[in-house]
VOMARDREN-621261 format. One line per field, with one value per residue (C-alpha): x, y, z. Coordinates in Angstrom, 2 decimals. Layout:
REM residues N
xx	c(X  ...)
yy	c(Y  ...)
zz	c(Z  ...)
//
This chain:
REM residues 453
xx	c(-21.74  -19.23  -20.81  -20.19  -16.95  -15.95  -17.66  -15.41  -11.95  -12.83  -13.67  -10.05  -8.35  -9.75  -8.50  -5.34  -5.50  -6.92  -3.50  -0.67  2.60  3.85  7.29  7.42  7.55  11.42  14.45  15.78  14.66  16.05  13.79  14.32  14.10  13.20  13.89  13.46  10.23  7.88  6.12  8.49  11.97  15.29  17.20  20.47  20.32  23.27  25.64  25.34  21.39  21.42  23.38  20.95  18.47  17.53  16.78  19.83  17.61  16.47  12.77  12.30  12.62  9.88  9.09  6.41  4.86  3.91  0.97  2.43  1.75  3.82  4.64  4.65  8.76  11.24  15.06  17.53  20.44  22.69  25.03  28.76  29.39  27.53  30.55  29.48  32.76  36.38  39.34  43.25  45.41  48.91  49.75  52.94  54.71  57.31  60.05  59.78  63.34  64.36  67.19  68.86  69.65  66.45  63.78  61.38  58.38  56.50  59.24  58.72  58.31  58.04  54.68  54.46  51.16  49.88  46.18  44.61  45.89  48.06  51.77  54.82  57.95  58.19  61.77  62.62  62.55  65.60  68.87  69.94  74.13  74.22  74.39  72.68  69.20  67.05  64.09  61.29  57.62  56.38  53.50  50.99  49.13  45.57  44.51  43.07  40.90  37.40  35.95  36.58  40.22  39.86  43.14  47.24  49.53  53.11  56.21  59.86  63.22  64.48  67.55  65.02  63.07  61.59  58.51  58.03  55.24  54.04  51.22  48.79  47.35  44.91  44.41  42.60  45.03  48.11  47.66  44.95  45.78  43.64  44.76  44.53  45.66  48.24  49.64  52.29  54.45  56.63  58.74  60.10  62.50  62.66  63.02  63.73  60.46  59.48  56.57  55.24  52.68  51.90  48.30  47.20  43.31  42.39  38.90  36.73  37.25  38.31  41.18  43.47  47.03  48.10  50.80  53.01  55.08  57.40  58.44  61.46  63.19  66.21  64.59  62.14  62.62  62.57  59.03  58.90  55.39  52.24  48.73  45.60  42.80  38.68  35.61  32.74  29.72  27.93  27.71  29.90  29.85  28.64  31.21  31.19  30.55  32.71  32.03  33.38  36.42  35.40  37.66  38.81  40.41  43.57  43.36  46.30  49.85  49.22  45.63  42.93  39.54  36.66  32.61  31.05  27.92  25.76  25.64  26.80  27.89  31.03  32.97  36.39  38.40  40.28  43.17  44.56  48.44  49.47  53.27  55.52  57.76  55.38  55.14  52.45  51.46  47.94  44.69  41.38  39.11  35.27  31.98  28.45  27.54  29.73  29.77  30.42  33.48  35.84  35.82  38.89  38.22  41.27  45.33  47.26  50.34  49.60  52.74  53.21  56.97  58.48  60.54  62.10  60.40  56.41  54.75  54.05  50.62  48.78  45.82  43.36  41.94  39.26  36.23  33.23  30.44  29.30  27.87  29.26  29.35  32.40  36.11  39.62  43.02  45.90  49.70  52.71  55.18  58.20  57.41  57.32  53.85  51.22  51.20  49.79  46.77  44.08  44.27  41.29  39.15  37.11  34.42  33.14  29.87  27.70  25.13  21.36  18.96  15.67  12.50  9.06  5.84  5.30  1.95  0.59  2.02  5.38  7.64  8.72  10.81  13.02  12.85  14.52  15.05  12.44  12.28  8.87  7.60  7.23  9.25  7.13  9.31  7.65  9.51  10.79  8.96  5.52  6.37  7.33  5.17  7.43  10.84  14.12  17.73  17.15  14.36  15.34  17.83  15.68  13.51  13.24  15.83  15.84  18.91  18.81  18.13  20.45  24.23  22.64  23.81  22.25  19.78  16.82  13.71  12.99  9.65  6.76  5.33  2.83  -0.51  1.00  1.62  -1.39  -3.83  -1.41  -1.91  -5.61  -5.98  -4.21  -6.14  -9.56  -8.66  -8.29  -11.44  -13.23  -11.65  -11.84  -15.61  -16.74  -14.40  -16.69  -19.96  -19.67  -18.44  -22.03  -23.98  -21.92  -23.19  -26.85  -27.26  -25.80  -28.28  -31.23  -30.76  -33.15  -31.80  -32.05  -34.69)
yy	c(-40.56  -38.39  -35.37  -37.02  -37.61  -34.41  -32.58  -34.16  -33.72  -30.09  -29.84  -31.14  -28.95  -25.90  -27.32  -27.39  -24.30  -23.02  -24.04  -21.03  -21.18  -19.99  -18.89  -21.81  -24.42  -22.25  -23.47  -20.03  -16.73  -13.12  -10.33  -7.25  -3.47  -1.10  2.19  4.41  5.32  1.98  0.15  -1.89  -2.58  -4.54  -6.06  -8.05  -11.22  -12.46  -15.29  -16.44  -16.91  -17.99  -20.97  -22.15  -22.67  -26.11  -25.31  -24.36  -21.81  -19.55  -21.17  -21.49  -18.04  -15.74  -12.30  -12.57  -9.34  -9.81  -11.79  -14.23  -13.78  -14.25  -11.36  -11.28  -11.12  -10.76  -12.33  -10.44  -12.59  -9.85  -10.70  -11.59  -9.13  -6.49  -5.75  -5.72  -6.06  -5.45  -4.39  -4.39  -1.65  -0.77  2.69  4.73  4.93  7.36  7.02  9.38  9.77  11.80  12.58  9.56  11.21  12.76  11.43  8.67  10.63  11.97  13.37  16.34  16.22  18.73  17.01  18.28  17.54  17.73  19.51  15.99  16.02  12.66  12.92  14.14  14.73  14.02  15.75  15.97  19.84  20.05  18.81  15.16  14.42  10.59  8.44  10.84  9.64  7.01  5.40  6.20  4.89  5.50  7.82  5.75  7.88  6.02  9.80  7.87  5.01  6.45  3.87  2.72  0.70  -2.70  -4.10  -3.40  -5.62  -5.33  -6.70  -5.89  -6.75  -10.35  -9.59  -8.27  -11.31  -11.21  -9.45  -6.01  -3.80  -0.32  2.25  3.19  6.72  8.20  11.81  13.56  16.92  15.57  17.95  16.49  12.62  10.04  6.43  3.20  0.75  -0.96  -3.25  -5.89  -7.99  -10.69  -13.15  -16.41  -19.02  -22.67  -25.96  -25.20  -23.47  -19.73  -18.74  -14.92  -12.42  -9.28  -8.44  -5.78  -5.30  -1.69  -0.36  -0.16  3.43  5.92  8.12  9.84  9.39  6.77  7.04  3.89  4.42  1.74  0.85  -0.29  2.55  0.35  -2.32  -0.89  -2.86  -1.32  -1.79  -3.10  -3.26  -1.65  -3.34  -1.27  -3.55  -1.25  -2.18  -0.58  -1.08  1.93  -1.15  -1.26  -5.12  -5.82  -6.68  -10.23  -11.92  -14.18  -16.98  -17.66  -19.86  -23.45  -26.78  -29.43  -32.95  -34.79  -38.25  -38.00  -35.86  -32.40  -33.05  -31.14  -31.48  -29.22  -30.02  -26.40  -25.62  -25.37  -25.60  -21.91  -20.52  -19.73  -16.67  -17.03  -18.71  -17.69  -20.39  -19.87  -19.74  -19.11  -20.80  -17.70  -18.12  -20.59  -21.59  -23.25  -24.08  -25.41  -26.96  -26.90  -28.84  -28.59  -30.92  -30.40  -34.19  -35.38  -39.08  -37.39  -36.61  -33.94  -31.52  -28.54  -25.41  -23.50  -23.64  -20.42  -19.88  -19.75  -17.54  -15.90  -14.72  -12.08  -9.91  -6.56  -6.67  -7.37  -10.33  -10.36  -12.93  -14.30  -16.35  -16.04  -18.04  -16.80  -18.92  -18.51  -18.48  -22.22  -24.00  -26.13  -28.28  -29.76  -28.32  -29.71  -28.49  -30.50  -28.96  -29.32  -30.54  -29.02  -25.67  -27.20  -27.65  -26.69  -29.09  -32.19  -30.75  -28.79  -25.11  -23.25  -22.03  -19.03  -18.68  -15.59  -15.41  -12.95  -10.73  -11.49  -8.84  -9.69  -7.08  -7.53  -5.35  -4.49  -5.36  -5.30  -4.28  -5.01  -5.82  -7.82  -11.37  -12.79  -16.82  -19.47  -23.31  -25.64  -28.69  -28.94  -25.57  -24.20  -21.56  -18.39  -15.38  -12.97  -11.35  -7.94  -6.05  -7.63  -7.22  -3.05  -2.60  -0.24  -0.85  -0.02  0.06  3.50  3.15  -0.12  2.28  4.59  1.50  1.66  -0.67  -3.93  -4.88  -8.16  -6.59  -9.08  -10.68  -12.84  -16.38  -19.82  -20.32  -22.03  -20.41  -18.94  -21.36  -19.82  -18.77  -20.99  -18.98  -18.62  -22.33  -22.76  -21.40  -22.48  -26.42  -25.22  -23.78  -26.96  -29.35  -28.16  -27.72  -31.58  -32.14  -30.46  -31.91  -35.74  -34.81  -33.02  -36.72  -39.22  -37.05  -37.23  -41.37  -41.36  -39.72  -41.79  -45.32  -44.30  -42.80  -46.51  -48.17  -46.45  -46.98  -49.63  -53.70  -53.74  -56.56)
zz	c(-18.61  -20.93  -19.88  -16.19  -16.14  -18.25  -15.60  -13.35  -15.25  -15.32  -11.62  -10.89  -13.68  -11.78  -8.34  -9.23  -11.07  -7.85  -5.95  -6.50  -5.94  -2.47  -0.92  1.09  -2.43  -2.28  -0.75  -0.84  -0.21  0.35  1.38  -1.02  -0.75  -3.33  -4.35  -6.97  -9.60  -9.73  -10.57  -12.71  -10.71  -12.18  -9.80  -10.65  -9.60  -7.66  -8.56  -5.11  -5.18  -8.94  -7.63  -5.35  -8.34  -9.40  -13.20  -15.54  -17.34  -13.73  -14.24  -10.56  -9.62  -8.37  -6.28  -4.25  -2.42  1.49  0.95  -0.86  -4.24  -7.06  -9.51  -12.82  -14.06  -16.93  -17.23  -19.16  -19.67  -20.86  -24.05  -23.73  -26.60  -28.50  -31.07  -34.36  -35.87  -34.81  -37.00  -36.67  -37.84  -37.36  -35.84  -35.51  -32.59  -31.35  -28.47  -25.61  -24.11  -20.73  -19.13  -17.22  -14.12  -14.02  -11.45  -12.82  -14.38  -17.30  -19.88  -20.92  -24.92  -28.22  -30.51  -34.10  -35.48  -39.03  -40.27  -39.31  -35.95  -36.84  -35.28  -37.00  -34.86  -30.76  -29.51  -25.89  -24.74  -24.01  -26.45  -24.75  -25.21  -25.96  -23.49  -21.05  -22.49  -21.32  -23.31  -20.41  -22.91  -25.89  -27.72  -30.19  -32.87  -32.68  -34.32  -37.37  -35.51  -35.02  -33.27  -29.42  -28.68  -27.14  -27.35  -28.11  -29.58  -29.11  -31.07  -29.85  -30.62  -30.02  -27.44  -24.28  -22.94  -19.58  -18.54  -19.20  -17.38  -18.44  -17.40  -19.64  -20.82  -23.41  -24.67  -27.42  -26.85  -26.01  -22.99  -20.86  -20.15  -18.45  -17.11  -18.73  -16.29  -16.68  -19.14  -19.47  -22.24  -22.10  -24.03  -21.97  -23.57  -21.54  -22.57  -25.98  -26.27  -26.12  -24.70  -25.87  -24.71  -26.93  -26.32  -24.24  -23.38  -23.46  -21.77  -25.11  -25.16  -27.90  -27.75  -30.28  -28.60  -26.11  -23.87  -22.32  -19.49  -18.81  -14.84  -15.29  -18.32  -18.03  -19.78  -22.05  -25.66  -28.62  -30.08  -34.21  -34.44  -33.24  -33.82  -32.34  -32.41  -32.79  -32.19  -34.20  -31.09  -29.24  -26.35  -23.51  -22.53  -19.44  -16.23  -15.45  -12.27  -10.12  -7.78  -4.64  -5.20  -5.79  -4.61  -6.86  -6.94  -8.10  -9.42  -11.65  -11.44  -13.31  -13.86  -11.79  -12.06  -10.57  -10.12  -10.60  -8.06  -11.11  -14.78  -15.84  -18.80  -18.23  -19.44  -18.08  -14.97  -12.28  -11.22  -7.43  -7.98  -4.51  -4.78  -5.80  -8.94  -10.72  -14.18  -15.89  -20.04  -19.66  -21.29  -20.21  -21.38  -19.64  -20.29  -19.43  -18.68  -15.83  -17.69  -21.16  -23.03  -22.74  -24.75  -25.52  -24.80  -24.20  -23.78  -22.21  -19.52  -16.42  -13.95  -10.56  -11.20  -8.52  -10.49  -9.13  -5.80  -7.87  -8.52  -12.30  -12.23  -15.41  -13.95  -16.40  -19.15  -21.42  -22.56  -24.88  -22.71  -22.94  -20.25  -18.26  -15.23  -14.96  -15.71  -15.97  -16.37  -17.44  -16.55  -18.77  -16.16  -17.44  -16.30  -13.00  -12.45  -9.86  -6.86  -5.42  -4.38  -6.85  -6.97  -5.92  -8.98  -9.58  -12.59  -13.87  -15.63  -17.72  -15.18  -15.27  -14.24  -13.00  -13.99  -11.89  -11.95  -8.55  -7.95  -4.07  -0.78  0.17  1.07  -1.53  -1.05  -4.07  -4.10  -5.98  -5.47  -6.83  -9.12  -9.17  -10.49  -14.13  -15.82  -15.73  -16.96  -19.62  -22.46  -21.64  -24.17  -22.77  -19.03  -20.15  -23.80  -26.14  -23.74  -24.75  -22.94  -21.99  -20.44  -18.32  -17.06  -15.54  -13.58  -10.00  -8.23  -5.81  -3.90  -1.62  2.13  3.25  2.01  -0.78  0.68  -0.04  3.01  4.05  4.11  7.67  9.24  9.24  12.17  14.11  13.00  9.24  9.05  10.66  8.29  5.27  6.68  7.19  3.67  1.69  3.65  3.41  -0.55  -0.67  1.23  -0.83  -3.88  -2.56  -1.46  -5.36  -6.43  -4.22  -5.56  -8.69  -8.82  -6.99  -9.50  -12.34  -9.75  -9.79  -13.11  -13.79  -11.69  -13.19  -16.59  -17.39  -18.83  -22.07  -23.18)
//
């Protein structure tokens, strides 16, 4: 009778082994192309899609190949940072001054270097009379920072306030110069308070010399400190990704509240300030559980400020990377606040890149929605033996054939269903007819046995 029923445990065990996933257990799919060397092909996986997936961790996504089966996958959930430390130095700085009357412009300087390379005098080429100069930027000496820049802080003199907006521009020569962006500084004084920007993210680049340019020459402070912050990494960290702009709610005045799509880890957020001239000191504060408690994650100032014909816009807040589900902002009212009605939000996120062994024809068809299957991604270095980042970046590539949008699967067509109906229903038969056999084997085995006396 053991033997019986173990027979029979192990008959259904390989049933429902028996039963694979297919594309239709998805609520979404995208069809994909490919290009590139094979058989192995990374694909990054897009914000849009990984929002219609009903596991946090990406557990119920798959590639399947044309006949419908699955392939065997990686998930690389690439790192916020790779920076293995970061350090803070002062550097010299050194005013470039041009001729007032002169058109707006790179001035035209004199450098005097030392052996090293490090700065020692900057003149103007030609002599200035005073009051016919104008302070146009400044030239930073980052000569003695070996390792790549990731971020300037400023410190000026206490009499310019306002905000103060300057290009950006690294050389190793001092003759060939290459763009930065831009930057911008400001100091604000209300309500007794003063509110202060000084940081400056630069591209995570190296570069000897850096050049600012201010827009405005007119009001240019007069910079007292320098601070040139390094990173010592040979990683570039990856871009992040943003979502479509999400709606929120208003239950209280100043306080906004917004119910993500999914749980994400989020990186940093985006707040909609579309009233011109607006001012707002914030905390946000975000929670995983929608009944749990809040907890702090970050307080900034949030403006959209027209000054001199440009809107100067801080709309930013950075974030560690936690996940979350649920986000809320309160507004200090005395800056005058953000409106009735809750700004839009954006959230940006760290990429994942999806790796599958192309195995079968194509073409091949991404899906993802299901709370009913099992995780099934591999580790990296089993899905590619001996891999390393150089070699993921020479993998074939898969891009979404279509705009990656949350969609229903497209219904089968009459002869697919068909035989898929056909297929699942003649696996039952056969498992409810090997179920009723064996229960009659266990009866007369029963039945045979003689009484004991």
């Amino acid at each position: 009778m053991i033997k019986t029923w173990c027979g029979m445990f192990g008959l259904l065990a390989a049933m429902a082994a028996a039963a694979q996933e297919q594309p239709g257990d998805f609520t979404n799919q995208v069809p994909l192309s490919v290009s590139g060397q094979g058989p192995w092909y990374r694909l990054d996986l897009p914000l849009a899609l990984q929002l219609g997936a009903r596991q946090a961790d990406l557990g119920d996504v798959r590639v399947f190949n044309a006949a419908g089966e699955p392939q065997a996958y990686a998930l690389i959930h690439q790192g916020a940072r790779h920076q293995q430390s970061e350090h803070q130095a002062s550097v010299k700085w050194f005013p470039l001054y041009d001729d007032a009357e002169s058109a707006p412009g790179t001035p035209k300087v004199r450098v005097q270097t030392g052996p090293s390379g490090s700065l020692i005098e900057v003149q103007p080429e030609e002599e200035l009379e005073a009051g016919e100069e104008v302070l146009r930027g400044w030239l930073l000496d980052t000569s003695a920072i070996k390792e790549p820049l990731t971020q300037l802080s400023l410190d000026w003199s206490s009499e310019r306030e306002g905000f103060q907006r300057f290009s950006i521009e690294a050389s190793d020569d001092l003759q060939h110069w290459r763009p930065w962006g831009e930057g911008q500084v400001a100091r604000l004084s209300f309500a007794d308070e003063r509110i202060e920007q000084h940081e400056v993210t630069l591209p995570g680049l190296p570069a000897r010399y850096l050049r600012l340019l201010w827009q405005v020459p007119q009001s240019a402070p007069v910079l007292s400190q320098v601070l040139v912050q390094s990173s010592a990494t040979d990683h570039v960290p990856s871009p992040l990704v943003w979502s479509e702009p999400i709606k929120g709610s208003s239950l209280k005045a100043n306080e906004y509240t917004w119910m993500l799509p999914a749980a994400l880890a989020v990186e940093r957020i985006q707040v909609g300030l579309d009233q011109p001239n607006s001012l707002a000191p914030v905390d946000l504060f975000g929670r995983y559980d929608p009944n749990g408690s809040w907890e702090p994650l970050e307080s900034g100032l949030l403006y959209r400020l027209t000054q001199n014909g440009q809107d100067a816009v801080q709309s930013e807040l950075p974030l560690r990377g936690e996940t979350l589900r649920q986000l809320k902002l309160q507004v200090d009212d005395r800056g005058g606040g953000l409106g009735a009605e809750a700004p839009l939000l954006r959230v940006a996120v760290r990429p994942v890149q999806l790796v599958f062994l192309a195995r079968g024809a194509g073409p091949y068809r991404l899906a993802i929605g299901s709370a009913a299957v099992q995780g099934a991604p591999l580790p990296i270095g089993t899905l590619i033996p001996g891999v390393d980042e150089q070699r993921l970046g020479t993998l074939g590539v898969a891009e979404p054939a279509i705009t990656p949008v949350i969609v229903a699967p497209p219904p089968p067509s009459a002869a697919v269903a068909s035989a898929s109906n056909w297929k699942r229903i003649s696996l039952w038969l056969v498992l409810v007819i090997g179920v009723l056999a064996l229960a009659a084997m266990a009866w007369s085995l029963t039945r045979s046995r003689p009484n004991s006396p």
